[in-house]
C-alpha positions in Angstrom: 0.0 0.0 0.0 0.8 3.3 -1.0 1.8 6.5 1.9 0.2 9.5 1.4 0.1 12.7 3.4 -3.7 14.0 3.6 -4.5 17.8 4.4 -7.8 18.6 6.3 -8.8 22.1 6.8 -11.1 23.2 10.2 -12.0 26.2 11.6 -9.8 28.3 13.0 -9.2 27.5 17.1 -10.7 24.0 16.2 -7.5 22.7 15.5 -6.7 20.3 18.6 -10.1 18.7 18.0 -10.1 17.8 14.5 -6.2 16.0 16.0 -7.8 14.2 18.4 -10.2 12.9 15.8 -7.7 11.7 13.7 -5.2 10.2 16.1 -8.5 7.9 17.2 -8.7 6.4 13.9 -5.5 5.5 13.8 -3.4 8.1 11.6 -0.2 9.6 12.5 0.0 13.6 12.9 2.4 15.2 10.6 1.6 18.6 11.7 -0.9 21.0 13.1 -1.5 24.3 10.9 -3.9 27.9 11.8 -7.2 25.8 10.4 -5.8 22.4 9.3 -4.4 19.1 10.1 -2.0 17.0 8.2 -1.6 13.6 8.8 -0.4 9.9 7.1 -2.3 7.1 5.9 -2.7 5.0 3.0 -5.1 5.0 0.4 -8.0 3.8 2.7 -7.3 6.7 4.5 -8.9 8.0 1.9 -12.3 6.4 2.3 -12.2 6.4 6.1 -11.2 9.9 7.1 -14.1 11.0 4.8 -16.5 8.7 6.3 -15.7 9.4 10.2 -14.3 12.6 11.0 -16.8 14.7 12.1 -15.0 18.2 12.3 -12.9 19.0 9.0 -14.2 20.3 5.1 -12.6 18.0 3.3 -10.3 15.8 3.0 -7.2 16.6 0.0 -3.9 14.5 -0.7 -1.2 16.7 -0.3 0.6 16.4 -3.2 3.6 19.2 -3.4 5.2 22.3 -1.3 7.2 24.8 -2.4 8.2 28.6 -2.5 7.4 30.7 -5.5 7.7 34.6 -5.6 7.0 34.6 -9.6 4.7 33.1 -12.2 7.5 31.5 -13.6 8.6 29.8 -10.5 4.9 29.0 -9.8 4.2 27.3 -13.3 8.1 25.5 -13.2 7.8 24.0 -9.9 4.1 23.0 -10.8 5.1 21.4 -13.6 8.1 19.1 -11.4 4.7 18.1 -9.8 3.8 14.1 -10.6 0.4 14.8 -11.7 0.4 11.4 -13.7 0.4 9.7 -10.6 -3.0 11.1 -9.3 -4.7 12.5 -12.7 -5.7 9.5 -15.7 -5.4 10.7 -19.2 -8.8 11.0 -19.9 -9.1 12.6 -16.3 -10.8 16.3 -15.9 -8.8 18.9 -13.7 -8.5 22.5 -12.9 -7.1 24.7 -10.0 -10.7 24.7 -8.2 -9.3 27.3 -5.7 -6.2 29.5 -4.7 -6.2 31.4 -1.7 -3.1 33.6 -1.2 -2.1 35.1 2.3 0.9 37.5 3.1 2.1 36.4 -0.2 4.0 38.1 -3.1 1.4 36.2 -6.0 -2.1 37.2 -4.7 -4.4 37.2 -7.6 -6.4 33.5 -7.3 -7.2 33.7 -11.5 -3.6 34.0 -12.3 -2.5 31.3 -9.8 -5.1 29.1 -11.3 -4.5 29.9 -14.8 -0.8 29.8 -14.6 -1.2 25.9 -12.5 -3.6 24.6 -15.1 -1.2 25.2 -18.0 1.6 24.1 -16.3 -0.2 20.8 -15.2 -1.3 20.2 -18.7 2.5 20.7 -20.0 3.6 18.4 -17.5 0.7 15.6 -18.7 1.2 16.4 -22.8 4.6 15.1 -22.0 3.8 11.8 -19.9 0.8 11.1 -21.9 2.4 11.8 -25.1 -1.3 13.8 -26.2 -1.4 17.6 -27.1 -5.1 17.8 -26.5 -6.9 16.2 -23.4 -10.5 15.6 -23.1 -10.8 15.5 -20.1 -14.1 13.8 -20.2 -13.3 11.3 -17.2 -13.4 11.0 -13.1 -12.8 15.3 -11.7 -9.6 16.1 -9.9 -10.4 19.7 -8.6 -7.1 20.7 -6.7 -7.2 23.3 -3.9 -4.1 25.7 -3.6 -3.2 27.8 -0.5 -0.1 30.1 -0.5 1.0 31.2 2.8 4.0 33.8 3.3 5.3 33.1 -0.8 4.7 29.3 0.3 2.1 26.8 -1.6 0.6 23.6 -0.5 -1.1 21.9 -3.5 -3.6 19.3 -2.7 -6.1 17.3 -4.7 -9.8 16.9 -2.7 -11.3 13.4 -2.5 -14.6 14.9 -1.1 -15.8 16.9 -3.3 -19.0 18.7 -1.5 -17.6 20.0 1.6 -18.1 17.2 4.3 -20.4 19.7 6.7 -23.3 18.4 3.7 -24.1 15.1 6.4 -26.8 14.5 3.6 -29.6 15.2 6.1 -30.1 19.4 6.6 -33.0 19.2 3.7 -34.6 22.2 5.8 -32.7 25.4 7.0 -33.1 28.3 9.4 -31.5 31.7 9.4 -27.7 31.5 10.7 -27.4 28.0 10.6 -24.7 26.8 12.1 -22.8 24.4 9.9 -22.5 20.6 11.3 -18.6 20.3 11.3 -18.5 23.4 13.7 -21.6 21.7 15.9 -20.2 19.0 16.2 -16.4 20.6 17.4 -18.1 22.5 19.8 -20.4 19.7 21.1 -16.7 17.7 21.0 -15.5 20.3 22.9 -18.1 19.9 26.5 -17.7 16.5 28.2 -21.1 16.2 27.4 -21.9 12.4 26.6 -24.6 10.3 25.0 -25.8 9.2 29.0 -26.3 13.3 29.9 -29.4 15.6 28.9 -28.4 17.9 26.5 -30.8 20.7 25.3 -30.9 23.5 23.0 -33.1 26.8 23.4 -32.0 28.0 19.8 -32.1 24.9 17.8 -33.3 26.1 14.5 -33.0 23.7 11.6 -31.6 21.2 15.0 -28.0 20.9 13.8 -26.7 20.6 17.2 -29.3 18.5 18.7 -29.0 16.0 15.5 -24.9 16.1 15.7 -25.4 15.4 19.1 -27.6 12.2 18.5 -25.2 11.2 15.9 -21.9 11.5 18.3 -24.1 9.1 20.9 -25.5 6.9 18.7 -22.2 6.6 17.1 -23.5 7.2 13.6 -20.6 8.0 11.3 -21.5 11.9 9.6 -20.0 10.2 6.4 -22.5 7.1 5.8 -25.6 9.1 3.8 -23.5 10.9 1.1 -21.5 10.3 -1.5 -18.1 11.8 -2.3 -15.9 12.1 -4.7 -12.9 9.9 -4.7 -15.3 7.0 -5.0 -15.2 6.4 -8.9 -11.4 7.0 -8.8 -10.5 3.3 -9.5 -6.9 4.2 -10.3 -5.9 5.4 -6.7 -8.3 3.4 -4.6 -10.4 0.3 -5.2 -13.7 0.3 -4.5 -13.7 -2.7 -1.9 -11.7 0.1 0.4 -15.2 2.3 0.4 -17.6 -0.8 0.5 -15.3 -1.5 4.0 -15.4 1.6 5.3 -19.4 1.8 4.9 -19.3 -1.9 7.2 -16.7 -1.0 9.5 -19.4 2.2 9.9 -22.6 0.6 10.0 -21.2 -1.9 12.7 -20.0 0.9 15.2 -23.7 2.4 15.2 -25.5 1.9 18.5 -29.0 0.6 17.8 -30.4 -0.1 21.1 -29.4 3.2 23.7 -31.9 6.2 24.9 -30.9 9.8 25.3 -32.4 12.9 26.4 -32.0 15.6 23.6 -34.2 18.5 23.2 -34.8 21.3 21.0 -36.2 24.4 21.3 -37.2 27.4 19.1 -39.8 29.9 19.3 -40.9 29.7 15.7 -43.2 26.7 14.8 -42.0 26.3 11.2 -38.2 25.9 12.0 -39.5 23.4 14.6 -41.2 21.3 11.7 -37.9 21.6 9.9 -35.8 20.9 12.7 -38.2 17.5 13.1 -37.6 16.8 9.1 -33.8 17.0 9.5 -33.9 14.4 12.4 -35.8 11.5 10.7 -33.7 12.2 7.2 -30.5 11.9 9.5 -32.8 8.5 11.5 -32.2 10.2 14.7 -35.7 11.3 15.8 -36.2 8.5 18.0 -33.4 10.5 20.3 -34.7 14.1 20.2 -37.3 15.8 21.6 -38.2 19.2 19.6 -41.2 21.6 21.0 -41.9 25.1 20.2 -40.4 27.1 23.1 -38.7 30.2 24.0 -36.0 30.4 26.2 -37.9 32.1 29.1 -39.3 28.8 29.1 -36.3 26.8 29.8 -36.6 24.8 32.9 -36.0 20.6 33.4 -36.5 18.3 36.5 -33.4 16.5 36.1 -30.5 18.3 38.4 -27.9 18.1 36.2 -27.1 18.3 32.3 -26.0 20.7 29.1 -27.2 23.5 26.8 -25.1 23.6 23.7 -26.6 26.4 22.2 -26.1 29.1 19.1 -28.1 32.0 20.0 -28.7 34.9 17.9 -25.9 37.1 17.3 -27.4 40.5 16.2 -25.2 40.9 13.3 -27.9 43.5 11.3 -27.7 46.6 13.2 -31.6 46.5 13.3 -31.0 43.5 15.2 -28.9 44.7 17.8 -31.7 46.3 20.3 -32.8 43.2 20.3 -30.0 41.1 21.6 -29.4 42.3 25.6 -33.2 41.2 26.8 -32.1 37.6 24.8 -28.8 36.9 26.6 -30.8 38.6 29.7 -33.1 35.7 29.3 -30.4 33.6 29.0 -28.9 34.1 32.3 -31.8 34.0 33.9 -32.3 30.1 32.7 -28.8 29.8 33.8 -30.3 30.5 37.1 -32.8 28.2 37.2 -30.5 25.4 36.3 -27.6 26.1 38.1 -26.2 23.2 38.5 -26.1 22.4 34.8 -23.3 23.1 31.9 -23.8 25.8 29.7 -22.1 26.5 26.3 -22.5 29.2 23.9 -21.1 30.6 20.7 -21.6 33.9 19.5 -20.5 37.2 18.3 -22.4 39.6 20.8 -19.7 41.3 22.8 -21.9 42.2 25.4 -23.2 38.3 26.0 -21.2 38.1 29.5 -22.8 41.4 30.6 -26.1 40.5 29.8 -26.1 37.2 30.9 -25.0 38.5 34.4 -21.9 36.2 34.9 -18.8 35.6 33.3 -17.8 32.6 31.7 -15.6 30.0 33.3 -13.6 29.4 30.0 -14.2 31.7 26.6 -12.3 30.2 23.4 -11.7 32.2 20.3 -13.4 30.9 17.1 -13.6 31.9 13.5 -17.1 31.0 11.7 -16.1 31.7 8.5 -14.4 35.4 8.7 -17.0 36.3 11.4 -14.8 36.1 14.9 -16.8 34.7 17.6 -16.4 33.4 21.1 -17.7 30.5 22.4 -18.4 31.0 26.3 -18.4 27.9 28.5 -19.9 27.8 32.0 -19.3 25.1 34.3 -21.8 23.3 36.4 -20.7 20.8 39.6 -19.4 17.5 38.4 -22.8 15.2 38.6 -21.8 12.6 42.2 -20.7 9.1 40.7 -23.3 6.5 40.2 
């Protein structure tokens, strides 16, 4: 079997996560980037790492790094590149993306422009073509230049990995299922401890929760695409990575998992998004505003993405929300809360400051997610 390094991107501040993640299914670590994780695996990597990691994009095989200052540099050291060894002569590819930071080349056309001619010279001369087709399996590679450096990689997934396959439904400001699940990852919340969520909209964290518990692999409803390259990876490796997942699910297990929202709509849609991802048997979802919050049971966690107030005719609205907040907080204080947002003023509203507050980029929006500790639950 064939040794190939594998980049996958994260959010920013999610980084330690998305390593744990990978160390569990058994790949070495071959370094730890601002929003990414290399590691080592073979080709099955390939097939696995898309199937059961929960927190990264996409997964792409690294397949060159270098420095370039020039074009010319760019297109010659592209060119030193082994395409052949990825990309069939009938295959289709093209520089999909080229981000450029703190870097001399910053225009992403002419990075992709220059790239896709230099690939082609390099593949005229192995191929011994002057005109491809390109009418077979896609190669989209992803370029990043960092500082005047480039790290080239070629993505096996092909719709970013947050699409589980089961969010037919969506509310404003989702939050993406990579990042719900990180966070969720994040709380020592656990499949035996209620968990509920005041803002669940479309349910994202309430259905990556029930997932995580129910040890359902984010990977096994969707397709990607690596799967019809034939050439790289055979197609026994996916067939075994769909087993290996369907024999880790836990069929017979309860859990407590609630949802809450105030409109009745996103609650329909939130209940849609469940049965699609065959987890509504695990969550409760009711129409319900966070004034409302309250539960028997002593102790437990709200995961929860409130609104943010981003519009600035939203922002009169946000300090009797997190005032809310806090006052549910009270109620239930001996439970966990967990929140991400933007509003700066959350702590002041909410009447306490959190115990823990980690730095995390959603998309280029900077947001915080604030952690408050309840009593560790007495042994059973």
């Amino acid at each position: 079997m064939s040794r190939y390094e594998y980049i996958a991107p994260c959010h920013f501040g999610l980084e330690a996560v998305l390593k744990r993640e990978i160390t569990d299914l058994g790949y070495e670590i071959v370094s730890v980037e601002d929003g990414r994780v290399i590691f080592a695996g073979d080709e099955t990597a390939i097939c696995r790492a898309n199937m059961f990691l929960r927190t990264t994009e996409r997964i792409l095989i690294k397949v060159a790094k270098f420095k370039a200052e020039t074009f010319e540099e760019l297109f010659q050291n592209t060119k030193e590149v082994p395409w052949e060894q990825y990309i069939p002569k009938d295959g289709k590819f093209w520089v999909a993306k080229a981000t450029s930071i703190k870097s001399k080349l910053f225009s992403p056309t002419d990075i992709q422009s220059i790239m896709k001619k230099a690939m082609v010279e390099r593949l005229k001369g192995v191929y011994k073509v002057e005109w491809f087709e390109e009418s077979g399996n896609e190669y989209p590679v992803r370029v990043t230049f960092m500082k005047d450096e480039i790290t080239i990689g070629i993505d096996t997934s092909g719709v970013s990995l947050h699409k589980r396959g089961y969010r037919k439904l969506i509310s404003k400001a989702p939050i993406t299922e990579t990042l719900a699940a990180a966070l969720i990852m994040l709380t020592p919340w656990n499949k035996d401890c209620v968990l509920i969520d005041p803002f669940c909209g479309s349910g994202t964290f309430p259905i990556e929760a029930a997932m995580i518990g129910a040890r359902i692999a984010p990977g096994l409803n969707r397709s990607f695409l690596a799967e019809n390259w034939t050439d790289l990876i055979p197609k026994k490796a996916w067939y075994e990575a769909a087993e290996e997942a369907n024999g880790m699910i836990l069929h017979d297990i309860e859990m407590n998992i609630q949802g809450y929202d105030i409109d009745g709509e996103v609650i329909k849609a939130a209940k849609q998004n469940a049965e699609v991802a065959g987890v509504d048997q695990y969550i409760h979802f009711q129409k319900r505003s966070v004034s409302e919050l309250s539960s028997p049971k002593k102790y437990g966690f709200i995961i929860t993405n409130p609104p943010y107030g981003e519009r600035l005719e939203d922002k009169s609205a946000m300090p009797p929300i997190y005032h809310e907040i806090g006052q549910a907080m009270k109620r239930l204080d001996t439970w966990s809360s967990y929140l991400i947002t933007s509003y700066e003023d959350a702590e002041k509203h909410i009447g306490r400051q959190a115990d823990r507050n980690r730095k995390i980029y959603n998309g280029m929006l900077k947001t915080y997610f604030y952690q408050y500790m309840g009593p560790k639950p007495p042994k059973r």
